[in-house]
N, C-alpha and C positions, 0 to 999 in steps of 0.2 A: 827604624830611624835611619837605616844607611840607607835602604831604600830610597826613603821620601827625600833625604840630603842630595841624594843624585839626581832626583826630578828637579830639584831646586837648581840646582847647579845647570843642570840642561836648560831649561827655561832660563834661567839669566843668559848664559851664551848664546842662545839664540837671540835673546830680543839685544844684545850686545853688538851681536855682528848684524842685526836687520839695522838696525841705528847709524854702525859706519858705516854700509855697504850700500851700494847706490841702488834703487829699486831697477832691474833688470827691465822694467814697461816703459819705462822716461829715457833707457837708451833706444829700445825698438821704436821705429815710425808709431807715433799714436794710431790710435784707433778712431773712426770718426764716432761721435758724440750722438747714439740713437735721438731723433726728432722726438719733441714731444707729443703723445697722443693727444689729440684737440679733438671737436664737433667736426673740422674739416676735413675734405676729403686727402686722401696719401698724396696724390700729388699736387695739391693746395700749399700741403708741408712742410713738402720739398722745396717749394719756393717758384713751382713750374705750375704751365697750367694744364689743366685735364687732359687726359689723353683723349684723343681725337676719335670716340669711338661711336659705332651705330645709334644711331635715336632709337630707345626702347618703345615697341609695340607691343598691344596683345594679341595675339596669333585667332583667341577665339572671337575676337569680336567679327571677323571674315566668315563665322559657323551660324552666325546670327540670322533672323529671318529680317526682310527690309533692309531700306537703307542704310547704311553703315557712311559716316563723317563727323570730321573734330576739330568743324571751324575757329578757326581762333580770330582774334580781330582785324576789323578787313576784309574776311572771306566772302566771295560771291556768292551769291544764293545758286545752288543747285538747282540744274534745268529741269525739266519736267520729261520722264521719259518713260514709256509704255512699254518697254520691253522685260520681259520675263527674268535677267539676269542681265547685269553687266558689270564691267570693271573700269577704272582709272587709276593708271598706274605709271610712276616715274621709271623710263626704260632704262634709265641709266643708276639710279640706286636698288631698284625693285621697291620703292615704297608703294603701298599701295595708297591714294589719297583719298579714295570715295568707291564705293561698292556697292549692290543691290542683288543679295543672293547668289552671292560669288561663285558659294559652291553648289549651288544649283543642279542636277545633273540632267541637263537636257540632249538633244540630238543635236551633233554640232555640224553633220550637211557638212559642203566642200571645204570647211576653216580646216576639216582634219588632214586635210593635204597640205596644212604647212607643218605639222607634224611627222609626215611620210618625206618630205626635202628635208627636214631635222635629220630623220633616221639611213635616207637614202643617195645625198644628191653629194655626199665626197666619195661615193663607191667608184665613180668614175669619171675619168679625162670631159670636158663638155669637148673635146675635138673628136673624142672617140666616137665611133660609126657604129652603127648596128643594123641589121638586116632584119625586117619582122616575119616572125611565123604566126600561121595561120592561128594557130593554138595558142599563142599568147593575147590573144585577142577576143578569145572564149570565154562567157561569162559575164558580160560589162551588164549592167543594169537595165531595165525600160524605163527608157528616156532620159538617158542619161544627157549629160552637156557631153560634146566629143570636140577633138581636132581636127578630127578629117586622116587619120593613120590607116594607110591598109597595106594588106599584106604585103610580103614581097618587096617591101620599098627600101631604102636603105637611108637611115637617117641618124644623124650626129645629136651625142647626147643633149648638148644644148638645144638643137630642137625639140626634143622632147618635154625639156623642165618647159619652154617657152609654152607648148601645149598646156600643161601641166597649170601653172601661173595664170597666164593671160584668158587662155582658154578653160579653165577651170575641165580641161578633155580627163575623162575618167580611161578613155582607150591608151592615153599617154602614161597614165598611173600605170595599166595592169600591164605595159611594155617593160617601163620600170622596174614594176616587180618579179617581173619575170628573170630580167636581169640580173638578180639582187635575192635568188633564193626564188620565188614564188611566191602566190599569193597569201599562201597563210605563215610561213617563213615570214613573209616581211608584217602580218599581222602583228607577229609575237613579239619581232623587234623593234617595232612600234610600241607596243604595249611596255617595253623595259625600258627604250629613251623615255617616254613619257613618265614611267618611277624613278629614274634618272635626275630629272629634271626638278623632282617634288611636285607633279602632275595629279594628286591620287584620285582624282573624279574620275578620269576617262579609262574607257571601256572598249577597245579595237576590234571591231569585228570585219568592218568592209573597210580598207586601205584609203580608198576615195573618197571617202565620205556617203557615200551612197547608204541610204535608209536600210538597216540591220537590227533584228531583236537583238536586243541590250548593249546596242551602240549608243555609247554617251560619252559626254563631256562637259564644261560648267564654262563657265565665262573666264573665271579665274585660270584654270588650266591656258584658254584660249591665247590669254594674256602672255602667261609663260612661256608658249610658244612663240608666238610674238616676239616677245624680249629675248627668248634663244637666238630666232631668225637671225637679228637685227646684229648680232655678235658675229655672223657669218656671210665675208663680202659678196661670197656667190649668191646666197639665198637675198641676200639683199637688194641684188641686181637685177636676180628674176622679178622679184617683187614687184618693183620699183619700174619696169618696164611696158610702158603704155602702150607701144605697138611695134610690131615684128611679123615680117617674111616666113612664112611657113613653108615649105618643099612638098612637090609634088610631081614628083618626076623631075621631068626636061623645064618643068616652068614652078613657081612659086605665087599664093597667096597672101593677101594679110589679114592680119588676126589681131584686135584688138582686148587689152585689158577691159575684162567685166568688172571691174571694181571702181562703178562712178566716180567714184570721191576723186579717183586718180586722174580720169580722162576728161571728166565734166561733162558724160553723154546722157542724153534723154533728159534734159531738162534737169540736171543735177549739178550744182554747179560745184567745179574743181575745188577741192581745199589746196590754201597755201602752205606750202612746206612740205605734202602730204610724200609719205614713204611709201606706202604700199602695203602689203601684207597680201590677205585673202579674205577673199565674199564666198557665201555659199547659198544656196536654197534647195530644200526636197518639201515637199508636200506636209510629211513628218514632221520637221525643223523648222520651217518657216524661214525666213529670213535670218542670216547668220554673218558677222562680219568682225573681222582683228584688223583694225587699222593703228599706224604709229604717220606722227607727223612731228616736223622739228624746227621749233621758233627760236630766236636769241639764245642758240646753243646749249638748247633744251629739246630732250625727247621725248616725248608721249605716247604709251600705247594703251589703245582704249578695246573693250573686245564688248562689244554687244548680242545679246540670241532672242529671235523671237519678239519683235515687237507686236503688240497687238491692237495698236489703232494708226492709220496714216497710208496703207498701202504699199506696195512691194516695194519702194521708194526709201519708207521710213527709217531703214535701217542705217541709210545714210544721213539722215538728218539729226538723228539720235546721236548718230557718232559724233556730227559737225558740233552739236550743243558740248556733248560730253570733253570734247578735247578745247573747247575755245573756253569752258572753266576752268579744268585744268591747268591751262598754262595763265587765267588770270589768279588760279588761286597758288600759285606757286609764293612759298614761304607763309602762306595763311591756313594753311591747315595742317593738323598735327596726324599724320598718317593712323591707317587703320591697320594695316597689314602688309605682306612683303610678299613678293614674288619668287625670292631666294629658296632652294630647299634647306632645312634644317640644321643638314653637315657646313653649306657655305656659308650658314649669317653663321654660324660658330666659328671657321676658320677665319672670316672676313671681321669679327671681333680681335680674335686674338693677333690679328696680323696689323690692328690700328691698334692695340697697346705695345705690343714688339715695336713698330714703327716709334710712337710714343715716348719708349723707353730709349732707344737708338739715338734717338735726336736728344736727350737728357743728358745722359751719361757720355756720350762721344765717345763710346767704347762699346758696341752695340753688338758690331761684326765679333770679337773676342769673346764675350757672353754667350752671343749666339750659340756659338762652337763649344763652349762649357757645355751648353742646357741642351748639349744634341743635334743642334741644328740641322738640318740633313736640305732636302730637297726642295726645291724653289716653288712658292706657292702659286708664282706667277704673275701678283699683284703688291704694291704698297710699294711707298718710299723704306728708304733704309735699306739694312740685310735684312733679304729673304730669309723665315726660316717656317719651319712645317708646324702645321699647329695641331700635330699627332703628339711632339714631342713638348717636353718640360717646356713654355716659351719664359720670357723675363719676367721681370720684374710686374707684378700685377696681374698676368693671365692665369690661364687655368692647369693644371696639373693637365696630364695625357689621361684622355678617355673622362677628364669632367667637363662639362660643357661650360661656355664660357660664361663670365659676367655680362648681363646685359644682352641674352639675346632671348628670344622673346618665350615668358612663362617660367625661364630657368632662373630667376633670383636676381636682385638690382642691379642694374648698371655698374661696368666697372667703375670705380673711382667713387662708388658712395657707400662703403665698407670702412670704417674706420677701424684705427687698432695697426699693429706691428705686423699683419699676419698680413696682411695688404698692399706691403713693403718687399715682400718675395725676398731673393737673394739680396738683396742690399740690405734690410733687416737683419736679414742670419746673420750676414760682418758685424753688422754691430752686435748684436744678442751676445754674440761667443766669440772670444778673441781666438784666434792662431793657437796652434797648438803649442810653437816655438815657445810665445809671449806666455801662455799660460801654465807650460810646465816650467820655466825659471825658478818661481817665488817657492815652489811645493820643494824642489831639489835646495836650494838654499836653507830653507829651514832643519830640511835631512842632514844636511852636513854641519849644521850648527850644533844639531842634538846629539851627534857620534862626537865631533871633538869635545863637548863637554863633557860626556861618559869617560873617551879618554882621559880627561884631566882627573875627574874623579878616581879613576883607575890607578892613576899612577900617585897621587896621593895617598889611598888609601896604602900602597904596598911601600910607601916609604916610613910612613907612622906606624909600619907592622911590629916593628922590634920591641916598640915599650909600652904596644897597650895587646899584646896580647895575655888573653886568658889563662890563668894555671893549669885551668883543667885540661888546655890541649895538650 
């Protein structure tokens, strides 16, 4: 009985003093009010609209045999084109828009020399000078294409790439690589730019292009290259250059770019806008060509191998069809694949919800620095932050790949649920520790003074009710 009298008495002073006493949550700043979960997407919710992230691809439809396209309405009808593999590719997002055996793994002849300017052509100054020996000029292939280099002469690296480019010169290549480690030194580091890059068709065995058991490459690769190029002003300007003074002692030649489409020679006529890139031909390979060209502030690069009707010509007319869809099918078709290797359309996800998020909350840069942020990605409005670490609101934890990049699970923004919410869900879910420990400590001190009052009760009634037998 005295027991159960003292719960009673606790229980009423507590619910006594929760009664007067002001709730300790209605003084703290409230807490904002969790969204309700709906059909819509998290940041529909929010009152904002989707974050600005990647159009989802499927990465195997590029594994596929034939034509690969996902015309949508409007779209042109694709040209008709005889070559063994090819690509059309947006250079500026890596969409891929239309493919034919992408990964194909054929011989890809002199395109592999824009690969070897990838791996080779920031090693050194183009004012820098070099004197040739005899023995770096050992080896070159039968019948190779040359520059005209010989020994003994003394020439500035920019003459070389020009060989290199214009001349498609294999003797300009192995001067290079001599430069640059040697010849099978620069095979291997070829071989890693190309894994680098998310290249995995190609297969380096001769630096030049020059015909090699189990020298290969695919169209797609060729692309990728291409679109590397096109990132770097140097390579860009070799490219890109139709003709040039080559040295020759006391006096100088000229040497024109082999890649008709750029010069409009032999009856080939110039494409407008055209960039450049690299043409190639061996015997093996057939005709081989990565061109990029750029209309109304759009870029294209198209990589064609091996055409087999049309003549040694064709390779350039295949390309002219291929890029003059392209830029008519721009917004009309729904990409097939990406140029990007794997690590970047993940980082390149998580860096347009970070972005996304930054522009929402106007408190982007502070988050940032919560969630880790560290070192600058290099792209995206807003704060940079690394998409190794925790990022905001809606991306991926570190080491899960992101939402929406291609094969790993939907787009971000079409997850419903709290979980989708990131850190600005946790505030809501669970209040402050402050806010949540108040009410638990209030009740404690309500159930100790009641016990007191019982206490001192009980020892003031002692005198006339206790027992005889004590």
């Amino acid at each position: 009985m005295i027991v159960t009298s003292a719960v009673r008495h606790a229980a009423a002073g507590s619910a006594a003093l929760l009664l007067v006493l002001p709730v300790p949550a209605a003084v703290a700043s409230p807490a904002p009010t969790a969204p309700p979960v709906t059909s819509v997407s998290p940041a529909s919710a929010l009152g904002e609209p989707p974050p600005p992230v990647r159009r989802h691809v499927d990465p195997a439809r590029l594994d596929r045999r034939g034509v690969q396209v996902q015309p949508l309405a409007g779209a042109p009808r694709l040209p008709s084109a005889s070559a063994l593999s090819w690509v059309v590719a947006d250079a500026s997002t890596g969409e891929v828009l239309a493919a034919r055996d992408a990964h194909r793994k054929l011989p890809p002849a002199s395109t592999l020399k824009a690969l070897f300017a990838l791996t080779a052509l920031s090693h050194h100054a183009p004012s820098e000078r070099h004197t040739v020996a005899d023995s770096e000029l050992a080896g070159i292939g039968a019948g190779s294409s040359l520059v005209g280099i010989k020994e003994g002469y003394t020439y500035k690296v920019s003459d070389l790439w020009n060989g290199v480019f214009l001349s498609s010169g294999n003797d300009a290549v192995h001067v290079l690589a001599a430069m640059n480690g040697g010849w099978d030194a620069m095979a291997g580091k070829m071989q890693e730019k190309a894994r680098s890059l998310g290249a995995n068709d190609t297969h380096v065995v001769s630096p030049d292009g020059y015909d090699a058991p189990g020298q290969v490459s695919s169209a797609y690769d060729l692309a990728v290259f291409g679109r590397a190029g096109l990132q770097d002003p140097a390579f860009t300007r070799y490219c890109s250059t139709r003709y040039a003074d080559f040295p020759a002692g006391s006096w100088s030649y000229g040497i024109a770019n082999t890649n008709r489409l750029l010069t409009g020679q032999n009856g080939v006529d110039r494409y407008p806008g055209l960039i450049g890139i690299k043409n190639g031909y061996t015997s093996n390979a057939g005709n081989t060509l990565v061109s990029a060209a750029e209309r109304d502030g759009r870029t294209l690069v198209v990589s064609v191998m091996n055409p087999q009707q049309g003549g040694g010509f064709a390779v350039y007319e295949e390309a002219r069809s291929l890029l003059d869809w392209g830029f008519e099918a721009a917004g009309h078709v729904r990409p097939v694949g990406s140029l990007l290797p794997e690590r970047a359309k993940t980082e390149a996800d998580a860096r347009a919800v970070a972005a996304a998020r930054d522009g929402r909350d106007g408190a982007g840069a502070e988050k940032a620095t919560r969630a880790g942020a560290g070192a600058e990605t290099g792209t995206g409005p807003g704060e940079k932050v690394r998409a190794e670490d925790a990022p905001a609101s809606g991306a991926p934890a570190k080491n899960a790949p992101a939402s929406g990049a291609p094969g790993k699970g939907a787009p971000a923004g079409d997850v419903p649920g709290t979980a989708a919410l990131g850190e600005d869900a946790s505030a809501v879910a669970a209040p402050s520790g402050a806010s949540a420990g108040l009410p638990l400590g209030l009740i404690g001190a309500a159930c100790a003074a009641a016990l007191t009052l019982w206490g001192w009760r009980r020892r003031a009634g002692a005198g006339t009710d206790r027992s005889p037998q004590e």
